[in-house]
C-alpha positions as a Markdown table, in Angstrom:
| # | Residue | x | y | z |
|---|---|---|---|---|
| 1 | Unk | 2.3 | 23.6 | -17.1 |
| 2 | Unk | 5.3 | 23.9 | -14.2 |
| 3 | Unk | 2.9 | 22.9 | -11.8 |
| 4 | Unk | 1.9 | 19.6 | -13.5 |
| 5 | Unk | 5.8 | 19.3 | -14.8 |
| 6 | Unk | 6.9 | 19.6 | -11.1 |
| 7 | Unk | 4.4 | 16.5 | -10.8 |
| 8 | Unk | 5.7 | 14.4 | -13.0 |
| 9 | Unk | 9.4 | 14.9 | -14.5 |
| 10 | Unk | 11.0 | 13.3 | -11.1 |
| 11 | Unk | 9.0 | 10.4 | -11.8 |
| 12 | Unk | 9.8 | 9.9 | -15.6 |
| 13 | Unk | 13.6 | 10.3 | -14.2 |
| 14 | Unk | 13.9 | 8.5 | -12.0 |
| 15 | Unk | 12.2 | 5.1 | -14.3 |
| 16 | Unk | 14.5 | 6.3 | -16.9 |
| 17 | Unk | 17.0 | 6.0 | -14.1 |
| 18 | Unk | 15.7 | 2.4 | -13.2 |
| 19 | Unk | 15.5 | 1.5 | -17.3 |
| 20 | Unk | 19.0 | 2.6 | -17.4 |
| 21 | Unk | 20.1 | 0.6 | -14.7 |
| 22 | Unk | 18.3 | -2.6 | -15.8 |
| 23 | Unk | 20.5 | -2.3 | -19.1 |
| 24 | Unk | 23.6 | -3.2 | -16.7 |
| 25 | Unk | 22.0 | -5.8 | -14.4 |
| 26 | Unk | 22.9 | -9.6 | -14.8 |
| 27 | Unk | 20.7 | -10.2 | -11.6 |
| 28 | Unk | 17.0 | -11.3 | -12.9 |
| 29 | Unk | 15.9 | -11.0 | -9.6 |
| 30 | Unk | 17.2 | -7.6 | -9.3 |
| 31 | Unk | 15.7 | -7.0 | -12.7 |
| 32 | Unk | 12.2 | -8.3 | -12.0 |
| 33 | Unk | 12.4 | -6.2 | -8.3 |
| 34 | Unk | 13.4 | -2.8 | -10.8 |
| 35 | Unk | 10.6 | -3.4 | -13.1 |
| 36 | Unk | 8.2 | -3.5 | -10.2 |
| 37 | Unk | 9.2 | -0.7 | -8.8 |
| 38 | Unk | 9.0 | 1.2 | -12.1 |
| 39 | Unk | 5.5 | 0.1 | -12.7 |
| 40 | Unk | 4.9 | 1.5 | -9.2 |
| 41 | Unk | 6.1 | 4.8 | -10.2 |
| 42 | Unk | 4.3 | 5.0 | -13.3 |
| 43 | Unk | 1.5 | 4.2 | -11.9 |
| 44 | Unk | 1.5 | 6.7 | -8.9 |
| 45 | Unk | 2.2 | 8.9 | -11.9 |
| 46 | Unk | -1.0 | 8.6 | -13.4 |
| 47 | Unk | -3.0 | 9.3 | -10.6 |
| 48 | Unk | -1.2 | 12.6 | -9.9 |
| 49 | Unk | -1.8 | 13.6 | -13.2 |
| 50 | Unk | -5.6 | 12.5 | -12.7 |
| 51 | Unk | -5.9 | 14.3 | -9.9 |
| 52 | Unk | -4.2 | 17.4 | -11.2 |
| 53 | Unk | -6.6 | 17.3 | -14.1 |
| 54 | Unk | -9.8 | 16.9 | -11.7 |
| 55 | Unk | -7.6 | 20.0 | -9.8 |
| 56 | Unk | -7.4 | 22.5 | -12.4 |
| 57 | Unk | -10.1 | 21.8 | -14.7 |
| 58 | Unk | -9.6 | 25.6 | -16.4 |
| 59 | Unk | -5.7 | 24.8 | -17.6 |
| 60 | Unk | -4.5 | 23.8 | -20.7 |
| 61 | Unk | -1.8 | 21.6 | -19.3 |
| 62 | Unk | -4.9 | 19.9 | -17.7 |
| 63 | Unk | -6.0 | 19.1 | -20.8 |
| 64 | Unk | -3.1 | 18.4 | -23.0 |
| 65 | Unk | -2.0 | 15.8 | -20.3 |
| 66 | Unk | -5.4 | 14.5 | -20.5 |
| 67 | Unk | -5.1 | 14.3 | -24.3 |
| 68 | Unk | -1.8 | 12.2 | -23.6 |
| 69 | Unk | -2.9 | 10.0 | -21.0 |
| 70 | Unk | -5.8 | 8.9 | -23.5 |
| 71 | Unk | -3.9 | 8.7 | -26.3 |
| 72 | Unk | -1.1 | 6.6 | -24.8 |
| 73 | Unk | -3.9 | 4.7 | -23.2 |
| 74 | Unk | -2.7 | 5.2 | -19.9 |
| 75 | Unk | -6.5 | 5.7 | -18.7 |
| 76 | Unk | -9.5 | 4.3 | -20.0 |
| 77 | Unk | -12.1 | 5.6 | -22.4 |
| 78 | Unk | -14.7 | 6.0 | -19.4 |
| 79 | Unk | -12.6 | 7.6 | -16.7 |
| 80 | Unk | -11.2 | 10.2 | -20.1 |
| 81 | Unk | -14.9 | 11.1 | -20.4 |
| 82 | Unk | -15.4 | 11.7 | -16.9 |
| 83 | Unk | -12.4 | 13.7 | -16.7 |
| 84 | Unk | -13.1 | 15.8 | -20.1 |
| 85 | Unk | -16.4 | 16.1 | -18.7 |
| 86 | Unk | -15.3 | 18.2 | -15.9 |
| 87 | Unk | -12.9 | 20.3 | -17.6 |
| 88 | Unk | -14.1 | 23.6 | -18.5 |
| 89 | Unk | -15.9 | 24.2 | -21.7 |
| 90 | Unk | -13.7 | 27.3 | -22.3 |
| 91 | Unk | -10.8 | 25.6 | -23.7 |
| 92 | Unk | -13.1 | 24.3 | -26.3 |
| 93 | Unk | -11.1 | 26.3 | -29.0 |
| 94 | Unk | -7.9 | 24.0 | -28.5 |
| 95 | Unk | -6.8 | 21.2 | -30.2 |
| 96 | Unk | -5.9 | 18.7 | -27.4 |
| 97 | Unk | -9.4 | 19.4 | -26.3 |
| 98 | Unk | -11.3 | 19.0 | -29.9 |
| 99 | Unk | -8.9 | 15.4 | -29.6 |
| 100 | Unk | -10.4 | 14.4 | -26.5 |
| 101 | Unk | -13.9 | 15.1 | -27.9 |
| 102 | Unk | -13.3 | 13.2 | -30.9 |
| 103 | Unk | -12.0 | 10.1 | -29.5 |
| 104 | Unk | -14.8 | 10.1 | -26.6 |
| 105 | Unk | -17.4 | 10.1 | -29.6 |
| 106 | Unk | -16.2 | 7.5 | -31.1 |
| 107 | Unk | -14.4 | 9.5 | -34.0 |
């Protein structure tokens, strides 16, 4: 879980950072140019944490991120399946992976 944490906690900071200082902004411009930039961020976030999921297909944190990404709808329902697809069938017993099976069948 550091691994993937390392990954992605300077990213959440730094568009809480951004989100923070859009409260304080009279600027639109300024506004509009933060907002970009967060979007940027979140989604350069994403596709670490794809790419850390295709990475480590044995770790938990692989798939309770997965779980999260889905559930937030942060990916869609055909790149999920073809991540939960290659995760390994030995974290089978967890929830976060019985979630992903459910919501990939429909359930």
């Amino acid at each position: 879980m550091a691994a993937v944490n390392k990954l992605t906690f300077p990213n959440y900071n730094e568009t809480g950072n951004i989100a923070v200082a859009n409260t304080h902004e009279k600027d639109s411009l300024v506004i509009i140019k933060n907002e970009e930039k967060a979007n940027s961020i979140f989604e350069q976030n994403t596709d670490e944490l794809v790419t850390h999921i295709k990475t480590n297909p044995k770790s938990l944190a692989a798939t309770w991120y997965l779980n999260d990404l889905l559930r937030r709808r942060h990916i869609d329902e055909i790149q999920a399946e073809t991540l939960f697809n290659g995760l390994s069938t030995d974290l089978s017993e967890y929830e976060d992976y019985k979630n992903i099976a459910t919501r990939i069948a429909g359930g």
